[in-house]
C-alpha positions in Angstrom: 19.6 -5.0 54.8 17.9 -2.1 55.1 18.1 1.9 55.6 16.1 4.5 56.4 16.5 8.4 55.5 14.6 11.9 56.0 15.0 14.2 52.8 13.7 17.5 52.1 10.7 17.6 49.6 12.6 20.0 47.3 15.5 17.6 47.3 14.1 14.3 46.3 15.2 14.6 42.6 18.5 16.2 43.0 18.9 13.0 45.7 17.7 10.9 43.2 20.2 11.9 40.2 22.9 12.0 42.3 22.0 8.0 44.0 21.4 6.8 40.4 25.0 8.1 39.4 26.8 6.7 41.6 25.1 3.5 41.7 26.0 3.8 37.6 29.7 4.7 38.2 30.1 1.9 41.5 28.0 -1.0 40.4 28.1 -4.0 38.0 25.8 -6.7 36.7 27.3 -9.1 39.1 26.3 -6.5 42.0 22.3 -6.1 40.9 21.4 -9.6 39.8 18.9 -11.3 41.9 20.9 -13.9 44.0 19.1 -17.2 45.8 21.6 -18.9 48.3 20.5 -22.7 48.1 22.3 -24.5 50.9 21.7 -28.0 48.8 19.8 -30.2 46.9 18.0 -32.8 47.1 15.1 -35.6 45.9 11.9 -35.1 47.6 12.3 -38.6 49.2 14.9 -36.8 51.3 12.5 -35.0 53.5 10.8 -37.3 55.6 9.1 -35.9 59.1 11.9 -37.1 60.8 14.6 -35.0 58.7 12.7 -31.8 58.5 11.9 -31.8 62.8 15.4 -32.7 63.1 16.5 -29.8 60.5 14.2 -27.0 62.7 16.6 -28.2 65.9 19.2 -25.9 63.8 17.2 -23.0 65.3 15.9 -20.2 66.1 16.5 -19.3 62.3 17.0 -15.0 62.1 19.7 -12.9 60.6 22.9 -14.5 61.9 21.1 -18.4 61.3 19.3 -18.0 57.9 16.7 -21.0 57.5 18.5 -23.5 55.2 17.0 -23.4 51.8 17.0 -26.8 49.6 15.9 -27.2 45.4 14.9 -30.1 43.2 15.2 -30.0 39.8 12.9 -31.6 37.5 9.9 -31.7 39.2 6.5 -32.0 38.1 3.1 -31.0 39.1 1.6 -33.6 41.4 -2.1 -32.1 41.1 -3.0 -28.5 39.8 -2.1 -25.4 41.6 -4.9 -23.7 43.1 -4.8 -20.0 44.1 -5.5 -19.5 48.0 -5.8 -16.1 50.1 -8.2 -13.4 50.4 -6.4 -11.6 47.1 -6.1 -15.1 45.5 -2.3 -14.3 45.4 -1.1 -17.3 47.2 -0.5 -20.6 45.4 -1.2 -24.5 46.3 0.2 -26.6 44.7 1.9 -30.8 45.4 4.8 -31.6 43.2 6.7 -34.9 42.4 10.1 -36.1 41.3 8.8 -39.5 41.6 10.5 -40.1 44.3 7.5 -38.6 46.7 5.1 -36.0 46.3 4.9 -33.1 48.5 2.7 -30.6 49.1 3.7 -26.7 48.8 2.7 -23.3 49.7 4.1 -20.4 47.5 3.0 -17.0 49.3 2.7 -13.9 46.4 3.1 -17.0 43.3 -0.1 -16.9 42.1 0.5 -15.6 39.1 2.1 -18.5 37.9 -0.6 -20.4 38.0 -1.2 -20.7 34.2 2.6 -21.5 33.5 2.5 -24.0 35.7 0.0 -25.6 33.9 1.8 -24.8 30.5 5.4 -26.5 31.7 5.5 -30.4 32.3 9.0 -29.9 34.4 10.2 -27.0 36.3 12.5 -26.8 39.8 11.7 -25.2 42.9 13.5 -23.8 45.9 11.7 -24.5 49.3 12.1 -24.4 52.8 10.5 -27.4 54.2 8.2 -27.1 57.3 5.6 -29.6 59.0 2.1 -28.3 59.0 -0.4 -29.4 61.5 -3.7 -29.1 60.7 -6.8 -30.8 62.6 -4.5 -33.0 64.4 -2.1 -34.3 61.6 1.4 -33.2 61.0 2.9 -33.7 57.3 5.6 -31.9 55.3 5.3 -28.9 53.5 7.2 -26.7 51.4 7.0 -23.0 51.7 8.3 -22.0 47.8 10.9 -19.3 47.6 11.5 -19.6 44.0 10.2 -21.7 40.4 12.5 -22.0 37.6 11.3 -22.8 34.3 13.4 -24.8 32.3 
């Protein structure tokens, strides 16, 4: 959700004590912390070609019909991450539960590189997608989140 306003030059501090009060005086932890919805989870096995075309029928995914967002705990890395995108910012990585391995873009990750490399397990929130590139469909999972364990 977002919203826009116009306010005077001379007024942006005055605005900006007076937002942080009340956001102080109406707010609680529960209100601020970061919240990812995760519709289920599942092993890696589970998203076969099949499941994930059959999954995009749920669309056209927007505001009312959010794209369903799955985890898996305990994963692994399945080769190294590599950094991708004209800043380098973007990640590449494949990961396995050993139950399949899957490969997975994570767009603005590529920081975590290095602690990728540092942690044997982690989980990952993902919305899968089939990529086709030169003629070749597979699935892939666009990362929304890493947890370190």
């Amino acid at each position: 959700m977002a919203a826009g306003i116009t306010i005077e030059t001379e007024k942006i501090e005055q605005f900006a004590a007076d937002f942080e009060d009340y956001a102080k005086q109406n707010l609680n932890e529960n209100d601020i912390e970061a919240k990812l919805h995760i519709d289920a989870a599942a092993p890696l096995e589970t998203f076969r070609k099949e499941t994930v075309t059959e999954l995009q029928l749920l669309g056209p995914f927007g505001q009312g019909n959010p794209e369903p967002t799955f985890a898996t705990k305990g994963v692994r890395l399945a080769s190294p991450p590599r950094r991708v995108g004209a800043g380098r910012e973007h990640l590449q990585l494949a990961i396995t539960d050993n139950t399949a391995a899957i490969r997975c873009i994570g767009f603005r990750f590529g920081k975590l590189e290095k602690k990728l490399l540092e942690t044997e397990f982690f989980n990952v929130a993902y919305k899968p997608q089939i990529n086709t590139y030169n003629g070749s469909s597979n699935v892939e999972f666009i990362l929304t989140d890493i947890q370190f364990e």
